[in-house]
C-alpha positions, -999 to +999 in steps of 0.1 A: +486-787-223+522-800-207+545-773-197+574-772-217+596-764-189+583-790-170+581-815-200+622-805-200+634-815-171+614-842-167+634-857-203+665-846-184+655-868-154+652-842-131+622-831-106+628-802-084+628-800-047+610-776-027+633-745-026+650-743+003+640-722+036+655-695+048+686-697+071+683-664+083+660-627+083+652-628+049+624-642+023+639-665-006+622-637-034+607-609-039+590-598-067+586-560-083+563-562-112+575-587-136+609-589-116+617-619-094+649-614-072+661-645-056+677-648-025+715-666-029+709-704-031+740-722-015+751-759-030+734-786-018+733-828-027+703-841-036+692-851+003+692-814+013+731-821+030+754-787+020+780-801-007+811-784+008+847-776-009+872-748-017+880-744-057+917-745-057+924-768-022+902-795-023+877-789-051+879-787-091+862-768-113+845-794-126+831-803-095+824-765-087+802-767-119+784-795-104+774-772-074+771-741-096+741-764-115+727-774-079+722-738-066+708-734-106+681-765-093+672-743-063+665-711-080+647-726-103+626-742-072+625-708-061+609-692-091+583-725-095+572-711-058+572-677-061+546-684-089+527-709-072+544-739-089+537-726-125+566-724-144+550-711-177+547-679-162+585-676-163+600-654-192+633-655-189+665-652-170+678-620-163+708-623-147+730-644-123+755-633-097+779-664-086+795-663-058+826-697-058+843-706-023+878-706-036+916-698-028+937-670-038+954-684-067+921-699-080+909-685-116+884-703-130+854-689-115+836-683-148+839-723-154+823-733-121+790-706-128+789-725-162+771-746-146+744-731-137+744-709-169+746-746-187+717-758-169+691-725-173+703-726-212+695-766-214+659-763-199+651-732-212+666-721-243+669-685-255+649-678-227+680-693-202+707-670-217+717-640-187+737-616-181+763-631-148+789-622-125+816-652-113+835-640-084+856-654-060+852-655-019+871-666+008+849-685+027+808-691+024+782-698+047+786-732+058+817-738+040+796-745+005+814-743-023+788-721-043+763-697-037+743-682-069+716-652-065+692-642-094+669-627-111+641-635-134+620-618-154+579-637-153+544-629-161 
């Protein structure tokens, strides 16, 4: 039997990387029960180089959604490892805290997490929709332009 979520991206041309190491003293989940916390996932391209901006200076929200839906890609890595690359044993998101590199003046947080919120709602459905936070920071590890945590609920 195909996985649907598998079967999903796969339509939408999309094959997930291994999630990302650490960068510092911490694991990239843990899981309490049928709770999966995962660790921030910072913005990356698609050859593992950190896709870097401020919203507001030098980086639109458009754009910002575009890293918003690569940290998405991550997490989702993230959960495919924490249960041993099977994906079916994902319920649902639970909720999503973004964090958007941005200046002062900059408002549109909310559109930048939408696209990571997008993406979890495209490949999963229902099952995508979250609760989610969209704040703004002054700087961010690296200088990426978004970092997203999360958690999921699995099986």
């Amino acid at each position: 039997m195909t996985n649907p979520i598998e079967a999903r991206l796969a339509e939408m041309g999309i094959s997930l990387a291994a999630g990302p190491a650490p960068a510092a003293n911490y694991v990239p989940y843990v899981q309490v029960g049928d709770m999966l916390y995962v660790s921030g996932q910072i913005s990356q391209n698609a050859d593992g180089s950190f896709l870097t901006g401020k919203l507001g200076e030098n980086m639109d929200a458009e754009a910002g959604a575009s890293a918003a839906q690569s940290c998405a890609k991550s997490l989702l890595s993230q959960v495919k490892a924490a249960l041993g690359g099977d994906l079916t044993r994902l319920e649902r998101v639970v909720k999503l805290t973004g964090f958007v590199n941005s200046t002062a003046d900059f408002g549109d947080q909310p559109k930048v997490i939408n696209g990571a919120s997008d993406f979890f709602v495209e490949v999963l459905g229902d099952a995508g929709r979250h609760s989610r936070s969209a704040v703004s920071a002054a700087s961010l590890p690296f200088g990426v332009a978004v970092e997203i945590e999360g958690i999921f609920q699995v099986k």
